[in-house]
MDAnalysis code that builds the backbone (N, CA, C; Angstrom):
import MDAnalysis as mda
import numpy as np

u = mda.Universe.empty(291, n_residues=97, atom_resindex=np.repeat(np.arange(97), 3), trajectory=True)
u.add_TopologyAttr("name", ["N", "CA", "C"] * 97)
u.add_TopologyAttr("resid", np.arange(1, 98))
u.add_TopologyAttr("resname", ["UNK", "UNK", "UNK", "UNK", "UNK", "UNK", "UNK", "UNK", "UNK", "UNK", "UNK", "UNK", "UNK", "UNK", "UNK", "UNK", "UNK", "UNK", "UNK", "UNK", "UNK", "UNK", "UNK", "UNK", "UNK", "UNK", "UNK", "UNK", "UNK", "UNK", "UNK", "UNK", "UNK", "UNK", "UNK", "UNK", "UNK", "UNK", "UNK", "UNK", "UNK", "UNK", "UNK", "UNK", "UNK", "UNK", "UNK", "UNK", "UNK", "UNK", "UNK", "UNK", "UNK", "UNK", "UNK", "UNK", "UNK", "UNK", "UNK", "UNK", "UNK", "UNK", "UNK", "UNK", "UNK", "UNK", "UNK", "UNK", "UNK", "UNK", "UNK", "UNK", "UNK", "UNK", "UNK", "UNK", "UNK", "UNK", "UNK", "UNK", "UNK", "UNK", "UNK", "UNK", "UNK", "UNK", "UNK", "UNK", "UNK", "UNK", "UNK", "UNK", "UNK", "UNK", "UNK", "UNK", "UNK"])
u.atoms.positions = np.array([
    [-40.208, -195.562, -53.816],
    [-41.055, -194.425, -53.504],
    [-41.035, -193.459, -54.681],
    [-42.218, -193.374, -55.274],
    [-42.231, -192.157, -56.273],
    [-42.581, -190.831, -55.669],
    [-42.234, -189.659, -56.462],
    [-42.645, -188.235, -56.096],
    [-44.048, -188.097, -55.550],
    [-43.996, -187.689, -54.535],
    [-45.442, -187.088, -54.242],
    [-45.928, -185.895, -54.855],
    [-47.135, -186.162, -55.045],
    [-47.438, -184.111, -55.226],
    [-48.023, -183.623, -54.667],
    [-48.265, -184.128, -53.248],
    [-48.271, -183.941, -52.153],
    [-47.743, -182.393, -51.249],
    [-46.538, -182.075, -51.945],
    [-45.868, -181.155, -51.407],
    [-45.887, -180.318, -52.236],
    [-46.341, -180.463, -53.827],
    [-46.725, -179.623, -54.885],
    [-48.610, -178.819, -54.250],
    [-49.389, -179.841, -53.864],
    [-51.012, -179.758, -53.459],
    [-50.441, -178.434, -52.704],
    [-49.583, -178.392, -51.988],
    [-50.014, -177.762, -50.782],
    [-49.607, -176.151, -51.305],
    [-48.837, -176.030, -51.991],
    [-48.056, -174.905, -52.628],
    [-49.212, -174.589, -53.237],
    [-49.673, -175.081, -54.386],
    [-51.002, -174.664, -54.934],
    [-52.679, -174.205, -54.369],
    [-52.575, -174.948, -53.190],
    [-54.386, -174.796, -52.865],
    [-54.384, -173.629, -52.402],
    [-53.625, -172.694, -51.776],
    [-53.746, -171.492, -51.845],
    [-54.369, -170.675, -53.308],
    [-53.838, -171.197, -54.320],
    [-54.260, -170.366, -55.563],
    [-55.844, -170.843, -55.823],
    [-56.221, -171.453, -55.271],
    [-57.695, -172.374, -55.535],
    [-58.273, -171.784, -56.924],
    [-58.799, -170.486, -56.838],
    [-59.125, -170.192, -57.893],
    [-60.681, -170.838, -58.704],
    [-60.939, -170.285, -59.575],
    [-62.240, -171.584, -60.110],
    [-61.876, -170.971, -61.404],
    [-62.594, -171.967, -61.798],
    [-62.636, -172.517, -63.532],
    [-61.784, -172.584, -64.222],
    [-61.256, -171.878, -65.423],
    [-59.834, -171.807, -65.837],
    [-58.394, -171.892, -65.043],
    [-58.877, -170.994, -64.161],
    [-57.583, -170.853, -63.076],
    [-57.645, -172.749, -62.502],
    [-58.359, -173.220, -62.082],
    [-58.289, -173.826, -61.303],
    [-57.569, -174.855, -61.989],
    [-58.151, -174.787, -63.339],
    [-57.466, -175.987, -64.162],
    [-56.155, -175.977, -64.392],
    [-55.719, -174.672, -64.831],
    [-54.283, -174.578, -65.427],
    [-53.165, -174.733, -63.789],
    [-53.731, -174.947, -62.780],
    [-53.268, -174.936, -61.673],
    [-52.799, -176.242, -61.633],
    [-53.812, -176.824, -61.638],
    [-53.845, -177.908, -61.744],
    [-53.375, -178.939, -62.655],
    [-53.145, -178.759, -64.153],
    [-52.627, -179.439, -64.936],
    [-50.918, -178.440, -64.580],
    [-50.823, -177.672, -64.315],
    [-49.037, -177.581, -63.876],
    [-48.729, -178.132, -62.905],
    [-49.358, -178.488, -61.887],
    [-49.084, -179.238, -60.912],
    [-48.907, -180.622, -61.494],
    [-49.587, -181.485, -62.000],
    [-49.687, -182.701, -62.901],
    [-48.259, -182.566, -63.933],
    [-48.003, -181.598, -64.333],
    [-46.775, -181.533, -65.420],
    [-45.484, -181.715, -64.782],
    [-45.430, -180.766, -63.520],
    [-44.357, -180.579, -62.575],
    [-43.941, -181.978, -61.886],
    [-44.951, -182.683, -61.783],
    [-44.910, -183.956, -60.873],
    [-44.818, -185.196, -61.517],
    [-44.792, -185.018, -63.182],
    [-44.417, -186.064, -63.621],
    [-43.310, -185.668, -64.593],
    [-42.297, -184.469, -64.201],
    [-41.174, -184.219, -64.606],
    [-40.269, -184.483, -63.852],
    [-40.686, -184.752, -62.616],
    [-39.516, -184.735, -61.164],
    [-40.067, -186.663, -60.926],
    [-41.096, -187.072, -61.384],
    [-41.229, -188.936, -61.531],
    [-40.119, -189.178, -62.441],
    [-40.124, -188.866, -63.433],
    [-38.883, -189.182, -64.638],
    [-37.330, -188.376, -64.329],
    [-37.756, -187.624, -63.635],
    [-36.251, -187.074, -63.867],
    [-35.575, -187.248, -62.170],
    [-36.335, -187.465, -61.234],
    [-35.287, -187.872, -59.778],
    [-35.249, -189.473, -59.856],
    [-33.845, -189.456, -59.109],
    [-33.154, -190.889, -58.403],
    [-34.095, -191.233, -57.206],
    [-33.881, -192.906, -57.199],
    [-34.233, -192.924, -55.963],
    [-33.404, -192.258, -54.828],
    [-32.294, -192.143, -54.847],
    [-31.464, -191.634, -53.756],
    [-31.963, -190.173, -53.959],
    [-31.917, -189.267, -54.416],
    [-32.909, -188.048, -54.806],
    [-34.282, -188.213, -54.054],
    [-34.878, -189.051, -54.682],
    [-35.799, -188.775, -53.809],
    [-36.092, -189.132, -52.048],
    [-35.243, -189.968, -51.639],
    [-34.488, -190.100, -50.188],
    [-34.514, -188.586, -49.668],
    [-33.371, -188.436, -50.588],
    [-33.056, -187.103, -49.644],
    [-33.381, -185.885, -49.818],
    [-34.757, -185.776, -50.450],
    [-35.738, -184.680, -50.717],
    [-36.703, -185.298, -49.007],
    [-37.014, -186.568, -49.574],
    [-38.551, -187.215, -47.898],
    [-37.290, -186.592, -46.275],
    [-36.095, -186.982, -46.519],
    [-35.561, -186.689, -45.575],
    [-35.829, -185.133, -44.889],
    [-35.616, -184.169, -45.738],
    [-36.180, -182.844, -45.432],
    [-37.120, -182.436, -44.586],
    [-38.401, -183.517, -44.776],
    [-39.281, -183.146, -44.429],
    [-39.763, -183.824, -42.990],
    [-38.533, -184.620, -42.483],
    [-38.376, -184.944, -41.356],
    [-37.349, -184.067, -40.359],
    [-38.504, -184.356, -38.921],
    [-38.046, -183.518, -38.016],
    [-36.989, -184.090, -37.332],
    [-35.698, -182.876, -36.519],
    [-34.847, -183.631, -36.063],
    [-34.868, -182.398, -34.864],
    [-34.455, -182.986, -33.722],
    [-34.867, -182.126, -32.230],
    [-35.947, -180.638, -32.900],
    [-37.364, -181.326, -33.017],
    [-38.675, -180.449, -33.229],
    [-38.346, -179.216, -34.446],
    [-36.952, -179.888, -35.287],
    [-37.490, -178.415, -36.754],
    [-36.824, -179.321, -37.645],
    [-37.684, -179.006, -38.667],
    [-38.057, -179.882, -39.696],
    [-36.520, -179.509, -40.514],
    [-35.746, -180.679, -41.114],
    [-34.554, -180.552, -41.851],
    [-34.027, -179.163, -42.655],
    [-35.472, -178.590, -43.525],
    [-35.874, -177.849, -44.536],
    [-35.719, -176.398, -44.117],
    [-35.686, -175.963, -43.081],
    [-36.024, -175.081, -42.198],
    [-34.398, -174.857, -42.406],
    [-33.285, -175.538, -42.203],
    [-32.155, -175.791, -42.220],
    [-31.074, -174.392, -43.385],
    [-32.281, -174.469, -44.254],
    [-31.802, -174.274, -45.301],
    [-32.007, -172.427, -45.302],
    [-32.802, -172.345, -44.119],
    [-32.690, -170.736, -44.188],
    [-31.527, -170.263, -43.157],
    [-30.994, -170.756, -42.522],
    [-30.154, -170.394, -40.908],
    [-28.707, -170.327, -41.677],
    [-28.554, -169.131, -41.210],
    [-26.593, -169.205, -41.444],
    [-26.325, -169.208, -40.023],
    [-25.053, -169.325, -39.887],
    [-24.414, -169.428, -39.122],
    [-24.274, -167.975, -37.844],
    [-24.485, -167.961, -36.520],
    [-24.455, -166.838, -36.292],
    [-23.091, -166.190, -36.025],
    [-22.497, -167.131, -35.705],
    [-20.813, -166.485, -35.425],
    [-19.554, -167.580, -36.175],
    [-18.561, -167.679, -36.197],
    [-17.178, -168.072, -36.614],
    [-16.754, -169.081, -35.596],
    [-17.361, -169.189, -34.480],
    [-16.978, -170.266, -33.656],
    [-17.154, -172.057, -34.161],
    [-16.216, -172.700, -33.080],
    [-15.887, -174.086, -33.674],
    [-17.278, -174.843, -34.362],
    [-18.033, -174.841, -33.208],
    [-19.264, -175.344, -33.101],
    [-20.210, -175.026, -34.171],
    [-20.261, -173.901, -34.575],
    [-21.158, -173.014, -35.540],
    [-20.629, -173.476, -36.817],
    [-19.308, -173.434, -36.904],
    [-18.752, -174.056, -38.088],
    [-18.730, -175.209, -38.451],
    [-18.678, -176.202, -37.614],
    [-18.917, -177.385, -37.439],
    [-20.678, -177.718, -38.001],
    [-21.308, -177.503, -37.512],
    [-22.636, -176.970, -37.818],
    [-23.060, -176.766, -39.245],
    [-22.152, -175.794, -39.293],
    [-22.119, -175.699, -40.980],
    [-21.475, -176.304, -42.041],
    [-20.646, -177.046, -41.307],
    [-19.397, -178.317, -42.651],
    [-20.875, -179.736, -42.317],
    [-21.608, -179.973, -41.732],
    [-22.690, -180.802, -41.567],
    [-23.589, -180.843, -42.493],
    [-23.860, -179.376, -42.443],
    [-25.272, -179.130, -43.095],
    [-24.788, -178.852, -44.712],
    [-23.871, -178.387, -45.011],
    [-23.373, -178.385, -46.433],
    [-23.146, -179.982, -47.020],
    [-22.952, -180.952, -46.169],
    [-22.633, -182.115, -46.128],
    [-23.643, -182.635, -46.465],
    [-25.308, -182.145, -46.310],
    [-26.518, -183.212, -46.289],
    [-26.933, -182.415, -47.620],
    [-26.653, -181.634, -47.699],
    [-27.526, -181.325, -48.915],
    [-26.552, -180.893, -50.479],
    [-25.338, -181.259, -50.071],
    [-24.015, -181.448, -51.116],
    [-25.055, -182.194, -52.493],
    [-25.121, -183.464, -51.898],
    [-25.613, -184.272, -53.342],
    [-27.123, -184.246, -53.669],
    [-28.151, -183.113, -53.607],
    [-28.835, -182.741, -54.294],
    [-28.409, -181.393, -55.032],
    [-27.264, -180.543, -54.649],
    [-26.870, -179.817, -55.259],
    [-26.178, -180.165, -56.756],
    [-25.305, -181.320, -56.419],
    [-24.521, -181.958, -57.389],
    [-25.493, -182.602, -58.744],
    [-26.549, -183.134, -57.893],
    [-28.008, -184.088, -59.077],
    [-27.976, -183.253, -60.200],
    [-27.450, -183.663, -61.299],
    [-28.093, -182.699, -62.577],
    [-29.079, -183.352, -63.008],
    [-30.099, -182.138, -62.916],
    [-31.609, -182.906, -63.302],
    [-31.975, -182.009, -64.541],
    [-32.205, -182.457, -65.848],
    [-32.566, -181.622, -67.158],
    [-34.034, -182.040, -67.449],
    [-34.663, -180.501, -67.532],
    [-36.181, -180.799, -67.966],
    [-36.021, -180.769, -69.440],
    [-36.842, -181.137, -70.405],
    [-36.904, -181.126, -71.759],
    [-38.157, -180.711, -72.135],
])
């Protein structure tokens, strides 16, 4: 599975823009998406598609804004999980050039 830019399109069509704008939108989108083709793993890119799957109706990604609300077992637990899934995209050193 290569990068989509798919998830780049969507970030952008808001800026729609015309003529110049539209282009330079557009060729960064094209730049961005064939920097993250060359520079992610397949396992990288696994566990980027994973994100964007739902698990009991909220999407993985969503994950990434929620702290914890209290110190309890469960909550903590909760949180040694979720540090757990997204550990090794933290770790990925990815260098643009």
């Amino acid at each position: 599975m290569r990068w989509q830019s798919g998830l780049l399109e969507s970030s952008f069509q808001h800026a729609g823009g015309v003529g110049a704008h539209k282009r330079v939108v557009t060729g960064e989108r094209r730049r961005i998406t064939q920097l993250l083709d060359e520079a992610l793993t397949p396992t990288m890119e696994k566990q980027l598609a994973r994100l964007l799957e739902a698990d009991n109706g909220m999407y993985r990604i969503s994950v990434l804004k929620h702290e914890p609300k209290d110190f309890s077992y469960k909550q903590m637990q909760q949180e040694v999980a979720r540090r757990k899934f997204f550990q090794p995209l933290y770790n990925s050193p990815i260098l643009f050039s």
